[in-house]
C-alpha positions in Angstrom: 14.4 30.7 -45.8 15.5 32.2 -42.6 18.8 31.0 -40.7 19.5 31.8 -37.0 23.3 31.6 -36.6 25.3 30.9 -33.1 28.8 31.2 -32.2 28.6 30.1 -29.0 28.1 25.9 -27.8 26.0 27.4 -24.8 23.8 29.7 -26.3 23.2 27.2 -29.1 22.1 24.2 -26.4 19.7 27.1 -25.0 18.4 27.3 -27.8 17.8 23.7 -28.4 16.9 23.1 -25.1 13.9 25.4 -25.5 13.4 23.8 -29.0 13.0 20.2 -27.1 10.9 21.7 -24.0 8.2 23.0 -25.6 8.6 26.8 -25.8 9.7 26.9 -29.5 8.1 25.1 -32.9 10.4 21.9 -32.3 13.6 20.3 -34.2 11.7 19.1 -37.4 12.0 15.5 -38.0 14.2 15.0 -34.5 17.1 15.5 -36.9 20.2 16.9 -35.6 23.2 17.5 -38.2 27.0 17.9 -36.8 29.9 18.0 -38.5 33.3 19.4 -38.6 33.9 21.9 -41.7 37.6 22.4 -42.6 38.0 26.2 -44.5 41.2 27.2 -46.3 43.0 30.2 -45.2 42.2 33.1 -47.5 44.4 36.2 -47.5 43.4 39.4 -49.4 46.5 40.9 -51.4 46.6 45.2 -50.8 45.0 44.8 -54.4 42.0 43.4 -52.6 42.6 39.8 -54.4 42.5 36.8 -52.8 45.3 34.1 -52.2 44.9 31.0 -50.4 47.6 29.7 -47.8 46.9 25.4 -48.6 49.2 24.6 -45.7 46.5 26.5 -43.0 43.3 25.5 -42.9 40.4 26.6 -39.8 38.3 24.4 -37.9 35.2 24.6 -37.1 32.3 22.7 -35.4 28.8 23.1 -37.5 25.9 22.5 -35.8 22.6 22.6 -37.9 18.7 21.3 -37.6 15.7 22.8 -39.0 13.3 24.5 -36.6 10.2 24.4 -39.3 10.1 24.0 -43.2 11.5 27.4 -43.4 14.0 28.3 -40.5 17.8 26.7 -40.4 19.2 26.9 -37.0 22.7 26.9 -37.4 26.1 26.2 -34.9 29.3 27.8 -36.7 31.9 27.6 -34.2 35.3 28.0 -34.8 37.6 26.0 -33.3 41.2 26.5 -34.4 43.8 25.5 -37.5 45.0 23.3 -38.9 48.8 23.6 -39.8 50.6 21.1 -42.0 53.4 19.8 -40.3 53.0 21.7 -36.6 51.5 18.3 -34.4 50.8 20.2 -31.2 48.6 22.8 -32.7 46.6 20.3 -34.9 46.4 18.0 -31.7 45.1 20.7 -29.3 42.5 22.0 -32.3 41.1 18.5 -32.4 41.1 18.3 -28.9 38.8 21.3 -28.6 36.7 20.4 -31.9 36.1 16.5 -30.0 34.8 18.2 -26.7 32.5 20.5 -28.0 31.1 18.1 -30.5 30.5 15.5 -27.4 28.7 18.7 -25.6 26.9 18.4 -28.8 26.3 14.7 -28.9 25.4 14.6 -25.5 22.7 17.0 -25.5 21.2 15.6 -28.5 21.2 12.4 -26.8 19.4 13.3 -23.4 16.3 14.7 -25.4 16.3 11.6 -28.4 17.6 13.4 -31.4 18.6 11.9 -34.0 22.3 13.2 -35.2 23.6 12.9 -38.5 26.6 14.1 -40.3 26.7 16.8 -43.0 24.7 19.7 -42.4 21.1 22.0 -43.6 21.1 25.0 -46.0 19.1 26.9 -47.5 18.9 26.4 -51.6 21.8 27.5 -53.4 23.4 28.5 -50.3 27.2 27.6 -50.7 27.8 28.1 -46.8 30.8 30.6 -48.1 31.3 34.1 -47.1 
């Protein structure tokens, strides 16, 4: 299975714009999955081992729909942490992670796609780096 990966809110709504329009194979089943991932922060050691920090975790936006039975199209945009116990930082993360999933929603709304939480991978595929 092939995935195309994004960074960038824009680039991915071009891409799903064209999806929608005609000039690619289509968002299989009008199915649209968006969610917010939460990823612990992982520190390497100068031993090369890892440590995770539980108090800091990232943010990010996932974005995913399947283009044909074999091609994910994938939205991994991150978004900011979250810190246990610092309220303005969490708040302005959130902030940020609401708007672009409304630019998400939005979108998904003006061509009739269906959205639905969680997200499409590939078999096996734990989504970790």
């Amino acid at each position: 299975m092939t995935t195309v990966l994004f960074n960038d809110v824009d680039e991915f709504l071009e891409e799903l714009e064209a999806e929608v329009n005609g000039s690619g194979s289509g968002v299989l089943s009008n199915i649209v999955r968006v969610t917010n991932l939460n990823r612990p922060f992982v520190m390497k050691d100068d031993k090369g081992q890892k440590h995770v920090q539980p108090f800091i975790r990232h943010v990010y936006l996932l974005v995913t729909y399947l283009r044909g039975p074999e091609e994910i199209i994938r939205l991994e945009r991150y978004v900011g942490d979250q810190w246990d116990g610092m309220t303005d930082q969490n708040e302005r993360t959130w902030a940020l992670a609401t708007a672009l999933r409304q630019k998400i929603l939005d979108a998904c709304a003006a061509h009739g796609l269906q959205v639905r939480g969680g997200e499409v991978r590939a078999g096996g595929d734990s989504g970790w780096p």
